[in-house]
Each structure stands twice: as C-alpha cells, then as structure tokens.
N, C-alpha and C positions, 0 to 999 in steps of 0.2 A: 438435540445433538448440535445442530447448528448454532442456537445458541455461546454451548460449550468452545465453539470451535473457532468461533469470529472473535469472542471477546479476547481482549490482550491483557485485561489484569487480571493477576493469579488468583484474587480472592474470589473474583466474579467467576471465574470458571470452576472452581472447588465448589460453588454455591450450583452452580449450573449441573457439574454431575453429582450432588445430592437428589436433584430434582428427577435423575436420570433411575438414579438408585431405586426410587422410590416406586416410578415406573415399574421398572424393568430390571432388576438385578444381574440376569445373566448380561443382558446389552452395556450396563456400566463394567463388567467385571473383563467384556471386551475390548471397551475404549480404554481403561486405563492404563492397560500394557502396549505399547508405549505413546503417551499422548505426545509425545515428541514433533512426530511426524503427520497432528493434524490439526495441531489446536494451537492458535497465535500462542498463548499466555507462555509456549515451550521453545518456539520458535529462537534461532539463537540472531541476533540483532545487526551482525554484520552483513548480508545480503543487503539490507534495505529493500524486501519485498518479502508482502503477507500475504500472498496467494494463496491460495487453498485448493484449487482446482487447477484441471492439467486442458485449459480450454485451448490454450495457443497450440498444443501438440495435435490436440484433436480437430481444429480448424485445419491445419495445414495434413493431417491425414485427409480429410475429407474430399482438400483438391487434390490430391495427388494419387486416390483413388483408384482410377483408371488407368492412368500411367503404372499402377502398381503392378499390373498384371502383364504387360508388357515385356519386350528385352530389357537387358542393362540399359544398354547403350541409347536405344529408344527414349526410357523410362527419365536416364538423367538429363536428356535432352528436352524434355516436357518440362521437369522440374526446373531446367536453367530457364526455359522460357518464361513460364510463370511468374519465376522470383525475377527476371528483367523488367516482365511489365511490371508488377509487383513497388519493385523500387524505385521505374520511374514516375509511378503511380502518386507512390508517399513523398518524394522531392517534388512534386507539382504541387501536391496539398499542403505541402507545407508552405513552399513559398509563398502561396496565396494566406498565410495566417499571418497578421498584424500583431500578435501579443508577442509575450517572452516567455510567458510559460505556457505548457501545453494545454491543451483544453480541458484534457481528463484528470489533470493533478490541479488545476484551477479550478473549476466543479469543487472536487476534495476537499482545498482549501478554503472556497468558499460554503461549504460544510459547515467544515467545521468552525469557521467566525462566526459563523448563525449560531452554533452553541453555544459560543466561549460568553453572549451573552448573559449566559444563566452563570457562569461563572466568578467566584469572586475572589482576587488575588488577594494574600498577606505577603508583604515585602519582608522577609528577612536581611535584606542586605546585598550588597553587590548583583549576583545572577542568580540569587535563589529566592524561592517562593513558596507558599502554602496556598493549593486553591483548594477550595470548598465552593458546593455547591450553595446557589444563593438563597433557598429553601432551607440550607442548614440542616438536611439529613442527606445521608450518602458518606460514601468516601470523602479523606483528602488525599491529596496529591501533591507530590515536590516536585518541584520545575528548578532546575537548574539550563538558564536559557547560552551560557557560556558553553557546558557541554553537549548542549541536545538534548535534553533526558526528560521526561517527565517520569513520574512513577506507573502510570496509565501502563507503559511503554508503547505508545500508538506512535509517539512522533521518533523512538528510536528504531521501530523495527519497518516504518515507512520512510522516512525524514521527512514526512509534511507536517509540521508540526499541530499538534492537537489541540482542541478548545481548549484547554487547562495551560501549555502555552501559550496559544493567541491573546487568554484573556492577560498574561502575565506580560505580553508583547506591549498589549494595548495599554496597560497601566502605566511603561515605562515609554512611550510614543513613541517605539518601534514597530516599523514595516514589517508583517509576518513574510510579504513576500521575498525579502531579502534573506528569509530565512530558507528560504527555497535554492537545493543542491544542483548547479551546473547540471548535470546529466538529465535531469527534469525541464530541460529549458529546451527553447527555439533552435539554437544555434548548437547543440548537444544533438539533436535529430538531422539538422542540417550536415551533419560531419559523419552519421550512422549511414545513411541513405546514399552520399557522395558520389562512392564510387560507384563506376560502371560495369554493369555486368556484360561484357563482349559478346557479339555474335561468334 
C-alpha cells in the first residue's frame, strides 16, 4: 500500500494496486474509492505539499496533552507558552544556519541529483525534454523546465524539482538550485518565526 501511496506517476501506482489485487481483493476494492485522498499520483498540484501523514497535528497533540485537560483559560495559557518558546526556539536555529535553503529541502535536493545521474536527457527544443533512464528500460518522462512540470509529477506536486529535471537542468548548465521557490528558503523562515508572541 505504501508503495501505491508514495509513488506520484499514475502508471506506477495502477501497477502498484494490481499488485494489491492480487494480494488481497477485498483491501484493493477499499483503497480505490477514493484514492484521491491518499495516494500522491491523485493529489491535486497546487498545494505544493505531498505529505501523507497527519505527523505535525499529532506532534503538537502530544505536547499539549496535559494542558488538554485543564481550564480554558489555563489550557490556552500553556499553549501560548509553548508556541513562545517554540518560536523563539526556531529564530535562534535559524539564525545560526549559513545556507539559503533549508536543510530538509536541501537533503531532497541533493537526492534527488544523486539520481538524475542515471538519468538521460533528449533536448527537444527550447524548455522541453525527454528523459529516459540510462539502462534504457523504464518510463520516459517530459520536462518542461519553463513551466515546472515533469511527467513524474514529483517536481510539480513538491517544487523540488526531480532527477528527470535535474538531469535536464544539468544538460543545459543550469543551477537546480535556483530552481528552488522562495518559501523553501532562509529568509522565508526568517519572516515565518518573526514575530513575537507577547507575555
């Protein structure tokens, strides 16, 4: 299921719940009404975020646990605290970071250029591309590096753009990282954290 769930091209997850089918009949005849709401390949691309899991909500349930049970009044008074330390917590850490993009979308990125290796571009012309893998079986894939898009859809439903762009980056000696959206960057967290939360 995980499988089915992570992958963001539509043929790869159709191939994924055959595999499910095969299994388990009644568990594919579960997942597929409606895969909308759990499997990248359905996801719709304006968000720019492929999460799958509800971790942030259940981290912050966990500290606020005990306050839960509390007054109102109490209860919201813990949670201002919290989220004060909290913020001034993530404007310390940051300040202390040297780079421009974040650590965790950097990681990402440098992913995915480790793959784009195996990757090998056809130039059609201006910003489009045809990558194939360089074993020569598997998919291909259209990169249009003007719009953002690859066919993959990783780099439209993330904006970190995907080996199949990097590799199409690297053909034309463009900087993947300039491909990298403001809001992923230093100075984007800097401006998140800012303000203060009052005594």
């Amino acid at each position: 299921m995980w499988k089915a769930a992570t992958t963001t091209f539509p043929q790869t997850w159709e191939k994924e719940m055959q595999e499910i089918k095969k299994l388990n009949v009644e568990a594919f005849k579960h997942l597929i009404n409606p895969p909308r709401y759990w499997s990248r390949p359905r996801f719709k691309t304006n968000p720019k975020c492929d999460a799958l899991v509800n971790n942030m909500s259940e981290a912050f349930n966990s500290v606020i646990v005990e306050a839960r049970g509390k007054s109102i009044i109490t209860m919201l008074e813990e949670i201002r605290v919290y989220m004060m330390e909290k913020w001034a917590a993530n404007r310390n850490k940051i300040a202390q970071f040297e780079g421009d993009i974040l650590p965790r979308i950097q990681k990402k990125l440098d992913k995915e250029s480790h793959h784009s290796r195996n990757r090998l571009p056809s130039w059609s012309g201006e910003h489009l591309f045809e990558v194939r893998s360089i074993s020569g079986c598997g998919e291909k894939f259209s990169v249009n590096l003007q719009a953002y898009e690859c066919s993959c859809r990783k780099w439209m439903l993330t904006r970190i753009p995907c080996c199949h762009a990097i590799s199409c980056m690297n053909y034309m000696n463009l900087d993947p990282k300039e491909y990298i959206p403001q809001y992923f960057r230093k100075a984007a967290y800097e401006l998140v954290y800012a303000p203060l939360i009052y005594l």
